[in-house]
TORGU-557530 format. One line per field, with one value per residue (C-alpha): z, x, y; residue number from 0; residue in three letters. Coordinates in steps of 0.2 Angstrom, whole numbers, plus 5000, padded with zeros to 4 digits. Each point is the difference from the previous one (the first is absolute). Last residue first. Layout:
BEGIN
up: Z,...;
east: X,...;
north: Y,...;
num: NUM,...;
residuo: Ala,...;
This chain:
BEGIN
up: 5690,4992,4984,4988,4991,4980,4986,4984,4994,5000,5014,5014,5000,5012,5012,5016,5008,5018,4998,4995,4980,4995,4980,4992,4983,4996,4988,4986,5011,5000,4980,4997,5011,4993,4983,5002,5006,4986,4987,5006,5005,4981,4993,5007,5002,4981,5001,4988,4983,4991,4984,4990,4986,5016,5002,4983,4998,5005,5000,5012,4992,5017,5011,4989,5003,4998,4984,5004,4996,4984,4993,4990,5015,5010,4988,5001,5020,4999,4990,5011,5016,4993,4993,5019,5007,4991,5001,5012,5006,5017,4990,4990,5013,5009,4983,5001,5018,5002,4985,5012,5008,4984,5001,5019,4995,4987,5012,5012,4987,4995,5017,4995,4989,4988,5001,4981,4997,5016,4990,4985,5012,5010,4986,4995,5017,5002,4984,5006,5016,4991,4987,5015,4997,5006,4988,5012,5008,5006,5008,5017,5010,4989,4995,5018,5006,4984,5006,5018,4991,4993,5017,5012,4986,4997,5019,5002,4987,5009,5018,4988,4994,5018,5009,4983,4984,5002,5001,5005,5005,4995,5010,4994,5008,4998,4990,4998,5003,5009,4989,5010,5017,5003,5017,4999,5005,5000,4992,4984,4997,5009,4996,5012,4991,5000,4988,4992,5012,5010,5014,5017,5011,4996,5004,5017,5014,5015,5011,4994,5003,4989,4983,4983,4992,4981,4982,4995,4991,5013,5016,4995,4996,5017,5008,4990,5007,5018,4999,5004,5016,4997,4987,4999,4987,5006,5000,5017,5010,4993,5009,5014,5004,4994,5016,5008,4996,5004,4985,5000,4992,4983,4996,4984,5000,4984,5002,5004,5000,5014,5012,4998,5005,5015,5003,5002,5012,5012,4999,5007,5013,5002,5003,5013,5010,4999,5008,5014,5002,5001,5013,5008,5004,5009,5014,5010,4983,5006,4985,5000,4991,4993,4991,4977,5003,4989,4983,4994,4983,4983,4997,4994,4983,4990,4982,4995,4983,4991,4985,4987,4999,5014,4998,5012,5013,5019,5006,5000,5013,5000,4980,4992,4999,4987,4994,4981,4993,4985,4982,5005,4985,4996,5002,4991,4989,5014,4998,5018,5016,5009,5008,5001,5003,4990,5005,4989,5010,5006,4985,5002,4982,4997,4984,4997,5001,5013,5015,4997,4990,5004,4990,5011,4983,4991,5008,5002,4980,4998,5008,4994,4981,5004,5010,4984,4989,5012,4999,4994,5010,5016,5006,4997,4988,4989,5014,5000,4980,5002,5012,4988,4988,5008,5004,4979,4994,5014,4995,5008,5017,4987,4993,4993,4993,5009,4989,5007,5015,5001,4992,5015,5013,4992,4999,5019,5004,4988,5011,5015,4993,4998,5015,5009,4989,5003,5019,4999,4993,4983,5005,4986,5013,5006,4982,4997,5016,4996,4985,5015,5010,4983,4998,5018,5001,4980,5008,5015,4991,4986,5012,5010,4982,5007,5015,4995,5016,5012,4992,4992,5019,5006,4984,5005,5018,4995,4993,5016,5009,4988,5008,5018,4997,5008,4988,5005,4985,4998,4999,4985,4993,5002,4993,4984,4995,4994,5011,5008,5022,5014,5018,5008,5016,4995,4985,4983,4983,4982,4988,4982,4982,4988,4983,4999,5009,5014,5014,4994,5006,5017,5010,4989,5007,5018,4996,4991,5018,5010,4986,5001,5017,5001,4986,5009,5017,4991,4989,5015,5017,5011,5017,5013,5017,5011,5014,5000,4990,5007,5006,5003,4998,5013,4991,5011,5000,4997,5012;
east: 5945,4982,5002,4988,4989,4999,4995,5009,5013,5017,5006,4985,4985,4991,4988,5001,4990,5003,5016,4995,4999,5003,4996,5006,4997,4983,4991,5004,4989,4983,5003,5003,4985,4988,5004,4997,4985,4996,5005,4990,4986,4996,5007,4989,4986,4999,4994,5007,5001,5007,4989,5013,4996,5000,5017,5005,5017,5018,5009,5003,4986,4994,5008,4988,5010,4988,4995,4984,5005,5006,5001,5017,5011,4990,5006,5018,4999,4994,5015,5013,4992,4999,5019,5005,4991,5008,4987,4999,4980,5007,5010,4988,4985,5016,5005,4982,4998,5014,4997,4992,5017,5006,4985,5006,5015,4993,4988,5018,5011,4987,4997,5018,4993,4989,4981,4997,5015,4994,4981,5007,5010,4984,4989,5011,5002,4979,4999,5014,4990,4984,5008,5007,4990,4984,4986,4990,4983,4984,4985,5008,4988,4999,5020,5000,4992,5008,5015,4994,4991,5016,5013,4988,4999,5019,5002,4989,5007,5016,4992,4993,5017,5009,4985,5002,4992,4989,4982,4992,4981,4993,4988,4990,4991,4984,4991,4984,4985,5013,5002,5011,5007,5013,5006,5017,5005,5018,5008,5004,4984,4985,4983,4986,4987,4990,4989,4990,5006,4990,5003,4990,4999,4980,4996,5004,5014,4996,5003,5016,5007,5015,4991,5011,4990,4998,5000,5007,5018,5003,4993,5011,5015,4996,5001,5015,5010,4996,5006,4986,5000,4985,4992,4982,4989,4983,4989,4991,5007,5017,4998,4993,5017,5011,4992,5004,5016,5001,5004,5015,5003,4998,4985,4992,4985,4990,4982,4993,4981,4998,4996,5012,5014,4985,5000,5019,5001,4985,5007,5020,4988,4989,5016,5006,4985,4999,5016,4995,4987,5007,5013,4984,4993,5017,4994,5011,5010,5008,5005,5015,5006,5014,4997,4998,4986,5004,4988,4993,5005,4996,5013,4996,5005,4984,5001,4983,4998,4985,5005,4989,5011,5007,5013,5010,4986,5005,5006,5017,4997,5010,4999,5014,5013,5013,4984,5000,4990,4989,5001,5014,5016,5011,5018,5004,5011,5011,5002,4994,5006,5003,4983,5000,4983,5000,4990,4992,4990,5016,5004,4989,4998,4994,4992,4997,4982,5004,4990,5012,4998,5001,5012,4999,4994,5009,5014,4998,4995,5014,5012,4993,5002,5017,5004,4993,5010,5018,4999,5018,5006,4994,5019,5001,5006,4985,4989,4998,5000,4985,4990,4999,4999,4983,4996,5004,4985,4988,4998,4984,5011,5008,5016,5006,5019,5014,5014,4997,4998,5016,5008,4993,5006,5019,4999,4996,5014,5011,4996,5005,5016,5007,4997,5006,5017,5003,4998,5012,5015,5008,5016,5006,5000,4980,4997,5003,4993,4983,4998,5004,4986,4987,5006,4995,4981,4999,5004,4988,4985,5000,5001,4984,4992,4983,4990,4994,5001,5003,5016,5007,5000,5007,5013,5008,4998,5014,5008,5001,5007,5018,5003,4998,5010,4993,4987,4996,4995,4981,4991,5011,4996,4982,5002,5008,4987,5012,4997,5007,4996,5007,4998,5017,4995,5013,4992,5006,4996,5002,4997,4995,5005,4996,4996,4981,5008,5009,5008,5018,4999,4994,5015,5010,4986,5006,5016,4998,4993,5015,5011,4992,4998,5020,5002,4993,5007,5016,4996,4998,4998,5000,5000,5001,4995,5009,5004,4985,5001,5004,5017,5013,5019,5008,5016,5001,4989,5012,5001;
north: 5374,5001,4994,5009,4992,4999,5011,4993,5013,4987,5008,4998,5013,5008,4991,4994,5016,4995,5007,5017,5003,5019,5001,5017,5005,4995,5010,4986,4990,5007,5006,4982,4993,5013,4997,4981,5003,5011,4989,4986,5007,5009,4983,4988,5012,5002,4980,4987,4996,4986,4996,4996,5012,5014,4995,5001,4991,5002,4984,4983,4990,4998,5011,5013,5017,5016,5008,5012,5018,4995,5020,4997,5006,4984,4986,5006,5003,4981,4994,5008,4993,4982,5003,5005,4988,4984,4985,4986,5006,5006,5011,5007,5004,5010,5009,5005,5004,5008,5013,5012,5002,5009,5010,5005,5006,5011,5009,5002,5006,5012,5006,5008,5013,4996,4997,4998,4987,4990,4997,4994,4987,4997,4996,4985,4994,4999,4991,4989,4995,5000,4986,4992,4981,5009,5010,5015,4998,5015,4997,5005,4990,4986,4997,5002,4986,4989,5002,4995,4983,4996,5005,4989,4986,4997,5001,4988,4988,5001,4995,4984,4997,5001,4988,4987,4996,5014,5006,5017,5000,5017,5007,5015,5016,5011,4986,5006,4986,4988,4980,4993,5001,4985,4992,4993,4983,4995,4984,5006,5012,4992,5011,5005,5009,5014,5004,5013,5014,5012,5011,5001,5017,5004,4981,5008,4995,5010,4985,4997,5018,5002,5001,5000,5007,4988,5007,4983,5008,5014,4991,4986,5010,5007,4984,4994,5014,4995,4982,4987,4993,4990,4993,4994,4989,5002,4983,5003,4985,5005,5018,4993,4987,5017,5009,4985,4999,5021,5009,5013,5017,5007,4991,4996,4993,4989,4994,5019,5003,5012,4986,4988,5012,5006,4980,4998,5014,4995,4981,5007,5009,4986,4988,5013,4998,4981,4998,5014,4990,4987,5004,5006,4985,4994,5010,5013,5008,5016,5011,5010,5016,5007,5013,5001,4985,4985,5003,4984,4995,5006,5013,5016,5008,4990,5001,4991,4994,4994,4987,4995,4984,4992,4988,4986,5002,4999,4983,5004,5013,5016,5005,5001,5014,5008,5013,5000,5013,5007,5001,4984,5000,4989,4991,4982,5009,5000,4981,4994,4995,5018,5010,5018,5009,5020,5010,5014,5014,5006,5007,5015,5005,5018,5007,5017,5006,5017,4990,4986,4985,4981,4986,4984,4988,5009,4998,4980,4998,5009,4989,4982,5005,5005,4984,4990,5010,5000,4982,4998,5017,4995,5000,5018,5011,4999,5003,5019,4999,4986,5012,5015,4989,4995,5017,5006,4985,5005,5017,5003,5007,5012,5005,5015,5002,5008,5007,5020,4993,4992,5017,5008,4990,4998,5022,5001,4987,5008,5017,4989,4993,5016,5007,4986,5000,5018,4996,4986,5012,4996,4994,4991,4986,5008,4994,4984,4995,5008,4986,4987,5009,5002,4979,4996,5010,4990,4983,5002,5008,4986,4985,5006,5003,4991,5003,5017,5012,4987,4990,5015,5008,4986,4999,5017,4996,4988,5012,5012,4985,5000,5016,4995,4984,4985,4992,4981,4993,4996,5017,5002,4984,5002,5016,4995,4985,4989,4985,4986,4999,4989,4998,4997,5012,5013,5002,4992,5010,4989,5013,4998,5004,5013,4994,5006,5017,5007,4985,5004,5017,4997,4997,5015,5013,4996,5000,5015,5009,4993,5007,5017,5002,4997,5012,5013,4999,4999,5015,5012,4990,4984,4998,4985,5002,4987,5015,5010,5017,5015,4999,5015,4995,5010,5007,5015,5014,5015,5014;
num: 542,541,540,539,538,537,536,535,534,533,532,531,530,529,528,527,526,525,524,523,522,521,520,519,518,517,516,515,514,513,512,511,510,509,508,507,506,505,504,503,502,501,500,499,498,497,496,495,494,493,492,491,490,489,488,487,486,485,484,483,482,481,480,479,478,477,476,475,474,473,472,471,470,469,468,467,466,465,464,463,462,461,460,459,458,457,456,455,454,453,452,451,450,449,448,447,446,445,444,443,442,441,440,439,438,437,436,435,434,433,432,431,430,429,428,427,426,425,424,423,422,421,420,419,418,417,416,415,414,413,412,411,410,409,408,407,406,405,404,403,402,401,400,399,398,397,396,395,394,393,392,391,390,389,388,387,386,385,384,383,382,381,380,379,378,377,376,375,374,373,372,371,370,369,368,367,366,365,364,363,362,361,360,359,358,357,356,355,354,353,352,351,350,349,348,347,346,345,344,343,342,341,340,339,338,337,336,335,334,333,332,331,330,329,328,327,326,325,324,323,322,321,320,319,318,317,316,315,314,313,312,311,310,309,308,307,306,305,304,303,302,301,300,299,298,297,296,295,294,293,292,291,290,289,288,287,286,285,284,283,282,281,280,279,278,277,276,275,274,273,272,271,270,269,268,267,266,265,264,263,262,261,260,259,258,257,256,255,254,253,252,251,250,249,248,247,246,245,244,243,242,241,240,239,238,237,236,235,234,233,232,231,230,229,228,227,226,225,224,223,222,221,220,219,218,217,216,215,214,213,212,211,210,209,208,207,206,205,204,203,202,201,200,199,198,197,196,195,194,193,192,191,190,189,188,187,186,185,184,183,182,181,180,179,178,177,176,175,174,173,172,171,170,169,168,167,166,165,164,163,162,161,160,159,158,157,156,155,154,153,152,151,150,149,148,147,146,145,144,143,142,141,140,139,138,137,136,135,134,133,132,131,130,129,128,127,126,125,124,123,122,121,120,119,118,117,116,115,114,113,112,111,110,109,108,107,106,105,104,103,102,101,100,99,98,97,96,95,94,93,92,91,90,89,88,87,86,85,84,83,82,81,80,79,78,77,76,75,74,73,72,71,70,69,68,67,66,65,64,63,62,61,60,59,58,57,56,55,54,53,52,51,50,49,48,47,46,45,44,43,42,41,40,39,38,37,36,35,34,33,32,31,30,29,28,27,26,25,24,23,22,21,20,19,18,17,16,15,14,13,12,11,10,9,8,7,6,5,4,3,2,1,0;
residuo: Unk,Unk,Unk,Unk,Unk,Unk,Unk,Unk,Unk,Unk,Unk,Unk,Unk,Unk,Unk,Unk,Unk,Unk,Unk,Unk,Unk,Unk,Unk,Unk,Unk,Unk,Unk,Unk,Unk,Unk,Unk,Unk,Unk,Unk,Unk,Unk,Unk,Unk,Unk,Unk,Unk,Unk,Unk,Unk,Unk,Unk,Unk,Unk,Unk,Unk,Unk,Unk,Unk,Unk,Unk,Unk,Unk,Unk,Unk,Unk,Unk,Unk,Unk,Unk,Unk,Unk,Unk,Unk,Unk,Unk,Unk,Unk,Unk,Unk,Unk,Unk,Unk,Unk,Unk,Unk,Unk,Unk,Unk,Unk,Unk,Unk,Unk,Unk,Unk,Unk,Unk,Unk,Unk,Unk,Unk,Unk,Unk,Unk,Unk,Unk,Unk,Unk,Unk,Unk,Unk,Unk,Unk,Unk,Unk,Unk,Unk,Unk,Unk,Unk,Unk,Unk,Unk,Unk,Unk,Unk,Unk,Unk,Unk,Unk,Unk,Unk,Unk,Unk,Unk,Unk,Unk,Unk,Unk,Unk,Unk,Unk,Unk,Unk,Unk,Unk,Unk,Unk,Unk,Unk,Unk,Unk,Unk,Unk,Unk,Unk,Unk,Unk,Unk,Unk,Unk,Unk,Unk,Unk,Unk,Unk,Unk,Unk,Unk,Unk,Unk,Unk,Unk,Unk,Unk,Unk,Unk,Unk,Unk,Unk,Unk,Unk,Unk,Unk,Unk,Unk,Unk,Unk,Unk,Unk,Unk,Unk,Unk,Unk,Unk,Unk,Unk,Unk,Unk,Unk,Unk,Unk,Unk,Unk,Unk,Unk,Unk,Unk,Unk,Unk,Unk,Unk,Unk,Unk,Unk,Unk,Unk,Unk,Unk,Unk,Unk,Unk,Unk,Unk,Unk,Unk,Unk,Unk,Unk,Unk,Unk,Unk,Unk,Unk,Unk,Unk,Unk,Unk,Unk,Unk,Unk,Unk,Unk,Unk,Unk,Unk,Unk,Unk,Unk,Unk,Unk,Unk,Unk,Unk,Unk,Unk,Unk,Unk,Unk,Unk,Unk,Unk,Unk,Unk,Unk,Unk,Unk,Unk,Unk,Unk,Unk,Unk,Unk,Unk,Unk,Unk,Unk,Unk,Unk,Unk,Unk,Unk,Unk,Unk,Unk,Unk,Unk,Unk,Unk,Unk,Unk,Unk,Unk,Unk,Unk,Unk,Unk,Unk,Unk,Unk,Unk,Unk,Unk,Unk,Unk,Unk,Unk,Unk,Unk,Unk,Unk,Unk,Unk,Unk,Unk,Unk,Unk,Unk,Unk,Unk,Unk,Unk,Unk,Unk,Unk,Unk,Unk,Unk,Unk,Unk,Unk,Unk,Unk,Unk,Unk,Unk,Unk,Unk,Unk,Unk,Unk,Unk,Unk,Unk,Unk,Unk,Unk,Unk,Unk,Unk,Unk,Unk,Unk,Unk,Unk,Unk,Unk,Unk,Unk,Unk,Unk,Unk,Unk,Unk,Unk,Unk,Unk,Unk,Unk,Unk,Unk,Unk,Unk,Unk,Unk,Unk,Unk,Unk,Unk,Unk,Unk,Unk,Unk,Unk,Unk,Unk,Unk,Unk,Unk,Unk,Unk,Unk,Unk,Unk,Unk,Unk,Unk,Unk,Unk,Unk,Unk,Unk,Unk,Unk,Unk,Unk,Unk,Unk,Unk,Unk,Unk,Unk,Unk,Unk,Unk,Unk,Unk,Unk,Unk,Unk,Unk,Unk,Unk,Unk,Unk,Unk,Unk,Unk,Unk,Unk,Unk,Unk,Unk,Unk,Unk,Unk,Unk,Unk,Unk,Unk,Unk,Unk,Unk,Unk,Unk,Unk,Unk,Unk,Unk,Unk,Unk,Unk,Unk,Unk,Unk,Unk,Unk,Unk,Unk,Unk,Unk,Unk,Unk,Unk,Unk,Unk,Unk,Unk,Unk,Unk,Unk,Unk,Unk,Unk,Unk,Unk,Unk,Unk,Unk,Unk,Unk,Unk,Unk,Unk,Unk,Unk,Unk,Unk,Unk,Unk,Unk,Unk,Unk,Unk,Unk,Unk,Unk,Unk,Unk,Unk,Unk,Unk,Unk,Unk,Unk,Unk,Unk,Unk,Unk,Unk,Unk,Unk,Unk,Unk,Unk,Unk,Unk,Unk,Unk,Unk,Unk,Unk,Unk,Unk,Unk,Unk,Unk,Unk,Unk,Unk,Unk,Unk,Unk,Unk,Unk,Unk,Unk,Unk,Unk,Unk,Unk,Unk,Unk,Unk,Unk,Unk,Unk,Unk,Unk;
């Protein structure tokens, strides 16, 4: 007996599913469009991003993940490329822009292919082992550099800056960001250097030309003392980090006191004043004259303080505390009355200073300077975030350019280098692989023939003429947006971390190979997001 023409459901009614080459090319297109909202922001000429959030609040940069994190990413696919740029972001901090574009162009060079129906599995294989091959040939062109190499850190820090809107003081900035890491730079138990870049803090104020920005060996705590009549400078600083409030502890049960005789009022008065008195003489005692608490002050705990001469904060953020510790050689004591001379840090000054119309309290002047501020300037709020940004990707190129000791020449020359090498190499693999390795060396050449035609010039010329200059052993001729020709990269002086580039390419690998295996997406209804007509992700109507 047959079974009838009962339709059998298994997925929920709204479910939408796509799969095969459809599936495919939809990820693709949402992934390009992703890459495509970039593009135009790579390089000296690239332009910038105007992002508004849901709440009005506006930010214009070029920085690649910023704007990534910015938009409002639906489509799955096109999600994975935005982690692309995250995982930039953290593991280098610059070259966000770079991974995205080439992770969209090795999809669209994939494209090609599964239409002449090479099979995605054949593609991923073959863009893995020109993976491996592009990573070996970077090393293979990496040149040494060294934390006394001051002159190749700085253009290390210019050639992450030349794209942004720092770029007209990009030496003073440069100058200023590997005087901060070296000033942080700490070494393992194995002797290789490390840079924790939270020991560099960065303190945003708008109102000033951005060359107006510089440098504090030492720290700038966004708080003023709690009495106005406590001293404006202290030199020959002792410092006590108290995490304990100076105030009179409240019992943690409910408890009642009976008062019968209005004597005792006062001396339960005079009581708690001894107590606040006790805690401010033993601060006095072990030779401090500058506190910094995590937690409250009692007014009349601050009353003491100011009759002692100790210039005191309060509330002061947990991360500046241990900065503190770090850069003073302070212990940060959370027992008041166990406070020592033993736990004080040293500084040569400590100063209250007025920056626009905020005070800020500066330390000056400590013996080893674990840990630097930098006081960021700009004409306005947006310019001065901008600046920030500039500086956090500088200083983090110039991190790794430390800890891997090794750099490569920018402006695409290690891009075509790396394409030229992988079309020799697809010959010697054979077989349909081959199609694939070479597929991805023509991908390579994005960044070049991007750099070009942000820059006004004509990619495909610009590319030609670099392949020329590399077939006749000119490993280092990259575009200069400049001048608009091919020209000695290494000449130039553009050079930038090998991280950059080993990072890059292999994120945006990942990501390729990741969604080339997908041939089937299933969205439920609550997933809005697969993709409208025109092949930008959008949401889905729910009717």
């Amino acid at each position: 007996m047959g079974m009838g023409n009962t339709p059998v459901i298994i997925l929920r009614e709204g479910t939408k599913r796509e799969r095969g080459k459809d599936a495919q090319f939809n990820n693709i297109t949402a992934a390009k469009a992703i890459s495509d909202a970039v593009r135009s922001s790579l390089g000296p000429r690239g332009m910038d991003k105007m992002l508004v959030d849901s709440m009005g609040d506006v930010v214009i940069t070029n920085d690649g993940v910023t704007i990534l994190k910015e938009m409002d990413v639906q489509h799955p696919a096109a999600k994975m490329l935005v982690e692309v740029a995250k995982t930039q972001d953290a593991e280098v901090g610059d070259g966000t822009t770079t991974s995205v574009i080439l992770a969209g162009e090795l999809l669209k060079k994939a494209t090609d292919l599964i239409d002449a129906n090479v099979h995605p599995t054949i593609i991923t294989n073959g863009y893995r082992l020109a993976n491996d091959k592009a990573q070996e040939v970077l090393k293979n062109i990496a040149k040494k550099v060294t934390i006394d190499d001051e002159e190749n850190l700085k253009l290390i820090a210019q050639t992450a800056m030349i794209s942004k809107s720092v770029s007209g003081s990009k030496e003073q900035f440069a100058d200023m960001v590997v005087d901060a890491v070296k000033t942080v730079v700490d070494k393992d138990e194995n002797g290789n250097y490390t840079v924790d870049l939270k020991n560099i803090q960065t303190v945003k104020k708008a109102g000033a030309k951005m060359d107006e920005s510089y440098i504090v060996k030492g720290l700038i705590i966004d708080k003023e003392p709690v009495q106005p009549t406590m001293p404006k400078v202290v030199e020959n600083a002792k410092i006590a980090l108290v995490d304990a409030s100076f105030e009179v502890k409240k019992t943690e049960i409910d408890a009642k006191i009976q008062i019968t005789d209005p004597n005792q009022i006062a001396a339960f008065v005079a009581e708690e004043e001894n107590m606040l008195r006790s805690m401010v003489e033993k601060v006095k005692a072990s030779g401090a004259n500058v506190v910094f608490c995590q937690k409250g002050i009692d007014d009349l705990a601050q009353h003491f303080f100011a009759k002692a001469g100790i210039y005191a904060c309060r509330r002061v953020k947990k991360s500046d505390m241990e900065r503190l510790g770090r850069s003073t050689g302070a212990n940060i004591v959370n027992k008041i009355m166990e406070l020592d001379a033993s736990d004080l840090g040293y500084a040569d000054k400590v100063e209250l200073k007025k920056v626009e119309d905020e005070e800020m309290t500066f330390i000056m002047g400590v013996k080893d300077p674990k840990t630097v501020s930098v006081l960021v300037r700009g004409g306005t709020n947006h310019v001065a975030d901008e600046v920030e940004r500039s500086l956090v990707d500088a200083w983090s190129v110039v991190k790794v350019a430390i800890e891997d000791g090794m750099m490569v020449t920018g402006g695409g020359s290690t891009a075509m280098e790396i394409a030229m090498q992988l079309r020799d190499y697809a010959a010697s693999v054979g077989g349909r692989a081959q199609i694939a390795i070479e597929a991805f060396a023509s991908a390579m050449e994005v960044i070049p023939s991007t750099l070009a035609e942000n820059a006004g010039q004509d990619p495909i010329d610009t590319v030609i003429e670099m392949r020329k200059q590399h077939k006749a052993g000119k490993i280092y001729a990259g575009f200069n947006p400049y001048t608009g020709k091919v020209e000695d990269m290494a000449a130039l002086n553009v050079i930038e971390p090998y991280r950059i580039g080993k990072q890059a390419i292999n994120s945006a690998t990942d990501a390729a190979v990741m969604i080339l295996r997908i041939d089937d997406v299933i969205a439920s209804r609550g997933g809005n997001q697969l993709q409208t007509g025109d092949g930008m992700p959008s949401g889905m109507d729910d009717d």
